[in-house]
N, C-alpha and C positions, 0 to 999 in steps of 0.2 A: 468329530466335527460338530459344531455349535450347531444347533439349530435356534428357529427365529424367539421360540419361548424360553432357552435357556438365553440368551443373549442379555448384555446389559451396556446400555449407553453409555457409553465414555463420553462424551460431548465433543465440543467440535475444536478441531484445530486448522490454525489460519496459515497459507503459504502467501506469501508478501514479498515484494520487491519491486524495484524499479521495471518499468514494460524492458524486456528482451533478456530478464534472468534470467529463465528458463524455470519459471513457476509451474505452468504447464506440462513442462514435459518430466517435470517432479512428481504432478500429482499423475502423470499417465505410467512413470515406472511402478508406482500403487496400484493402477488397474488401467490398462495396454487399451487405449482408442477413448480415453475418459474428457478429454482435452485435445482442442484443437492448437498444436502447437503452429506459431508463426516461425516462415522463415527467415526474417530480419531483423529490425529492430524495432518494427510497427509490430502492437500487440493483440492476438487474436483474443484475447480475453477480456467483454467488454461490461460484463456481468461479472459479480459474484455468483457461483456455482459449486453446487456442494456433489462430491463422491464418497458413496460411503465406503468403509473397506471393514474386514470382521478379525480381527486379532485375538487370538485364541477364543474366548468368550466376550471380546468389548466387541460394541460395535464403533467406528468409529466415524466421525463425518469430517472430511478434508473436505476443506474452500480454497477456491482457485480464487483468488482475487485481481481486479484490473489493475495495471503497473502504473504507478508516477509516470510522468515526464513522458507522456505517450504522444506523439506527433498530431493525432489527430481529434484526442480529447481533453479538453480543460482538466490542469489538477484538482480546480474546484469541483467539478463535475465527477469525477474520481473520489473526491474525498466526499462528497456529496454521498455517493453510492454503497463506500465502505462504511460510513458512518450509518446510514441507514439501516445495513447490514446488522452490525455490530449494535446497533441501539435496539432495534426488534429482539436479537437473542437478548441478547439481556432482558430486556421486557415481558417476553414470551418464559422467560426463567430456564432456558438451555445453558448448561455447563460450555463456558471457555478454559480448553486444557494448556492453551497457548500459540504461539507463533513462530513460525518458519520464516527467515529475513534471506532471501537470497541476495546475493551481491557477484559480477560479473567479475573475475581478477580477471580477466583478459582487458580491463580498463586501463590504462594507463597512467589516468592521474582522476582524479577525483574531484569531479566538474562542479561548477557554483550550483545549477540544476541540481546533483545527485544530494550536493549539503543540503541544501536547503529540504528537499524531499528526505534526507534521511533524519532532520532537525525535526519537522512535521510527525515526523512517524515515532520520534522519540518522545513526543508531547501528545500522539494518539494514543499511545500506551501509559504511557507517566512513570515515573522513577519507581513506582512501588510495585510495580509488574513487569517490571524487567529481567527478572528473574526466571519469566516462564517465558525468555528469547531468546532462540540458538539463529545466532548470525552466522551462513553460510555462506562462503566462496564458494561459486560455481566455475564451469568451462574450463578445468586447468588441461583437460585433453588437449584443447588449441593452443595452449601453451609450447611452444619448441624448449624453452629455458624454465625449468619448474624451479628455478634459483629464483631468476624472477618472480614467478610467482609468490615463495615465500617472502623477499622483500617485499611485494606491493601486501598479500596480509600481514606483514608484522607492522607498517604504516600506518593500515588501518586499524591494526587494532592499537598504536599507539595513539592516534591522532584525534581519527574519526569513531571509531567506537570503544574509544577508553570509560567516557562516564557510565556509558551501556554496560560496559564489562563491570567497571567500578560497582554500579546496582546489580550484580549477579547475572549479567548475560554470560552467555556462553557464546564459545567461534567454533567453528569446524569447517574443514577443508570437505569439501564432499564430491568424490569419490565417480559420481555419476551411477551409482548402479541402484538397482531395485533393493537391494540389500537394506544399504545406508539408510535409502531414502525412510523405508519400514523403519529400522534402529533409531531416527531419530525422532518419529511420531511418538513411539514407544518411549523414551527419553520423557516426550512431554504430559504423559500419559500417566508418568509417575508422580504428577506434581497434584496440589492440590487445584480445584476449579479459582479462576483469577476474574475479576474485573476490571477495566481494561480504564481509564481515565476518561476518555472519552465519554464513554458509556455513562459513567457519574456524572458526567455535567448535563448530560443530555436528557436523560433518564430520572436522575436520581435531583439534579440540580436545577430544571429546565432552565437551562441555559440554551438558546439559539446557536447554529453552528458555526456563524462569525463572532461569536463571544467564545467560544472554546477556545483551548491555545492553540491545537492544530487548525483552526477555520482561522485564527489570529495569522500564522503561517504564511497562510498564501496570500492574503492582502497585502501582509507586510512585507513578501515577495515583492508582487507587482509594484506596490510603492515605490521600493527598490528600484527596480529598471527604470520608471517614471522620470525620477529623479536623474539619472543618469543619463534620459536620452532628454531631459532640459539643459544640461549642463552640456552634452555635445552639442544642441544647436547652440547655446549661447555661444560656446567656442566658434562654430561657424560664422555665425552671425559678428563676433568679434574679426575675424580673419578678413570677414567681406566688409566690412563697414568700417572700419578703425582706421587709425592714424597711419598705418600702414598696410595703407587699401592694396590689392594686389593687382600688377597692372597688368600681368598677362592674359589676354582671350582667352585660350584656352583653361588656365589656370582659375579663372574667375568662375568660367562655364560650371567644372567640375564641381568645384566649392556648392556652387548655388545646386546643382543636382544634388550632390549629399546633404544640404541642408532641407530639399524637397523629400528627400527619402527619409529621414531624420524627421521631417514631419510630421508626412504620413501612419511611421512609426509609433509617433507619441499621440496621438489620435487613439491607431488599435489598440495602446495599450491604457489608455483613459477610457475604451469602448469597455475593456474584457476588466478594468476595475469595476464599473457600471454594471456588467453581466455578471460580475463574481457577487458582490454588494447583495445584489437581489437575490442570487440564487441562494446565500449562505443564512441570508437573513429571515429562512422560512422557520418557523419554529416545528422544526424535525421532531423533535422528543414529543410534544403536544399531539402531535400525527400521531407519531405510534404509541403514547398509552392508549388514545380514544380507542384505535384498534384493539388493545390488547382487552381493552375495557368492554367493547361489541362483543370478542371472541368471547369472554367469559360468560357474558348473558344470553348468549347463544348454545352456553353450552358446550366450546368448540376449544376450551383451556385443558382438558384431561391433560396427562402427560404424555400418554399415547398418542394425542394429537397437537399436541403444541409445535413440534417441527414441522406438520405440513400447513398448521396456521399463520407459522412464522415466516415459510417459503412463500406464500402467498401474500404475505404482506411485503418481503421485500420484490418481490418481482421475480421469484426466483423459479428458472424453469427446472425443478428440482428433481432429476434424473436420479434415483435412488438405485445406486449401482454398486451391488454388492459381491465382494471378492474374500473368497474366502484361505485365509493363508494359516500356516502352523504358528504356534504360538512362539514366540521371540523370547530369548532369552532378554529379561529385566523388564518383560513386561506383564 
């Protein structure tokens, strides 16, 4: 068994996906109580949080990351968080060995939501590091039909993650077990350290994170919906006012209620433009060199200490929780 002077940092690898992949309870088959797994489809993980795990001699740091399309937190706020994330290591000069992409095949078709979050995450990354991403299907245990299942992955990787594949992604069916979930850290473990896209713009480009293309993403998201619930009321508004006004009471009643919910709608979603706007427009990268640029004149950059200068820059209650396992074949 390693001990802590013979050990050598592997650096960190990211588990990703939409809230209710079961990222969480990935990174808890790595070390048993490590994540607080949710039982639904609202996400207990609202932080980035790192677990370390010990692979023969590496050490490793798994991130739990918070999911897209979460019920009760903005994507922007989400992508706000992981960016922050991902721009401090970089900054802080911590090796990224890669990313873990969970995806639910218990889904049955693959929602405007999930595109669009999976478009975002393929422009968080960029085509030239795609290469260090093993796209997972989870939950095939709730499957009754594993036929099914194969048809919904060979869909996606026809459809939705062919360019991904096309830049050297990988897919994998996983299995659920502690096993797996090890073999495929180690997979990415093998590759060389990656720079993630984001990170360049942010970092390397000072680019603000509504100028990035994934901060581009979710604007041009909500734009999206915008547009569409203008184009419902005007249909209403056409139905109730036109040449061929509607002369039933009740029929009329109804019309004028969804043209008032239709309203109200396009209100909240001209508020959470406004709230995205501001929140994207902060200059992230500028925040954390200044940090990174404090740490060093403090004296607080060694290598030894740049992971817990970097946890503390992103907010991170950084539980260094070490699990010690035999060394894995390929790794």
């Amino acid at each position: 068994m390693a001990t802590d002077g013979d050990l050598v940092d592997a650096g960190i690898v990211l588990v990703m996906g939409l809230t209710g992949s079961g990222k969480s309870h990935f990174v808890n088959l790595l070390h048993a109580g490590s994540a607080i797994e949710g039982a639904d489809l609202h996400g207990e993980t609202t932080e980035c949080s790192i677990v370390d795990i010990v692979i023969g001699n590496q050490l490793v740091h798994v991130v739990d990351t918070p999911g897209f399309d979460d019920a009760y937190t903005s994507d922007s706020e989400i992508l706000e968080k992981i960016s922050r994330f991902l721009g401090a290591q970089h900054a802080y000069g911590i090796t990224l060995r890669g990313i873990i992409y969970l995806h639910r095949i218990t889904d049955v078709r693959m929602q405007g939501s999930a595109r669009s979050n999976l478009h975002m995450f393929h422009e968080l990354c960029g085509d030239a590091a795609l290469d260090h991403v093993v796209l997972c299907t989870t939950m095939w245990d709730l499957l009754k039909d594993k036929a099914v299942g194969a048809r919904r992955q060979q869909q996606l990787r026809a459809e939705y993650w062919a360019d991904m594949i096309h830049h050297g992604s990988l897919v994998r069916q996983f299995n659920g077990s502690a096993g797996m979930a090890l073999a495929l850290v180690c997979r990415l473990l093998s590759k060389k350290p990656v720079v993630l896209q984001i990170q360049k713009e942010l970092i390397e480009d000072g680019l603000r994170l509504d100028e990035t293309l994934a901060g581009r993403q979710v604007v041009a998201r909500l734009e999206t919906d915008l547009r569409a619930k203008k184009a419902a009321i005007a249909d209403l508004n056409s139905e109730i006012m036109g040449p061929r006004r509607i002369n039933n009471v009740m029929e009329h009643q109804r019309l004028q209620e969804d043209l008032a919910r239709a309203t109200d709608e396009k209100k909240r979603i001209e508020k959470r433009i406004e709230e995205t706007q501001a929140k994207l427009s902060t200059d992230l990268g500028g925040q954390i060199k200044m940090r990174v640029e404090s740490d060093k004149a403090d004296g607080h950059f060694s290598k030894t200490r740049a992971l817990s200068a970097f946890a503390s820059f992103a907010g991170l209650a950084i539980s260094i929780i070490v699990n010690f396992v035999l060394p894995v074949l390929g790794c």
